[in-house]
N, C-alpha and C positions, 0 to 999 in steps of 0.2 A: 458515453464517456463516464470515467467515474472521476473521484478525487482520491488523490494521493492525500491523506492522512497527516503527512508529513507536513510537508511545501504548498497543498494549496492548488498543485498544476493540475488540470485536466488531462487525463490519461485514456485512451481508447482501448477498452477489456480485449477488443479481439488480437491487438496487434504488445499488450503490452509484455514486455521481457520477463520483469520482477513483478512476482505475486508473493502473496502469504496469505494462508488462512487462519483464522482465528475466531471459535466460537461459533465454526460453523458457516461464518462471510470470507467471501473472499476479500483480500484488497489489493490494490493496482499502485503501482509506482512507477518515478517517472528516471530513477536510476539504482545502482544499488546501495548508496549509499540510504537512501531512503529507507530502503527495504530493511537493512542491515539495525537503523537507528528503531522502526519498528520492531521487527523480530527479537529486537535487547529489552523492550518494555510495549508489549502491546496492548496491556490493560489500560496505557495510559492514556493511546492514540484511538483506540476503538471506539466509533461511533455507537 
């Protein structure tokens, strides 16, 4: 399971819909809104 970045939620990498990479990591979301607030600033969210 990973975390969504965003929200906090637990996401499963095998089954999840919305990814992005950044830096080389991938990351998992738990919808696309998630993905979308990512992808606009992900220096900001990036572990």
């Amino acid at each position: 399971m990973a975390k969504d970045p965003i929200c906090g939620m637990m996401v499963d990498e095998k089954t999840a819909k919305w990814t992005s990479d950044y830096n080389g990591k991938k990351y998992y979301f738990c919808n696309e809104k998630c993905k979308i607030t990512f992808d606009k600033n992900p220096k900001r969210f990036a572990v």
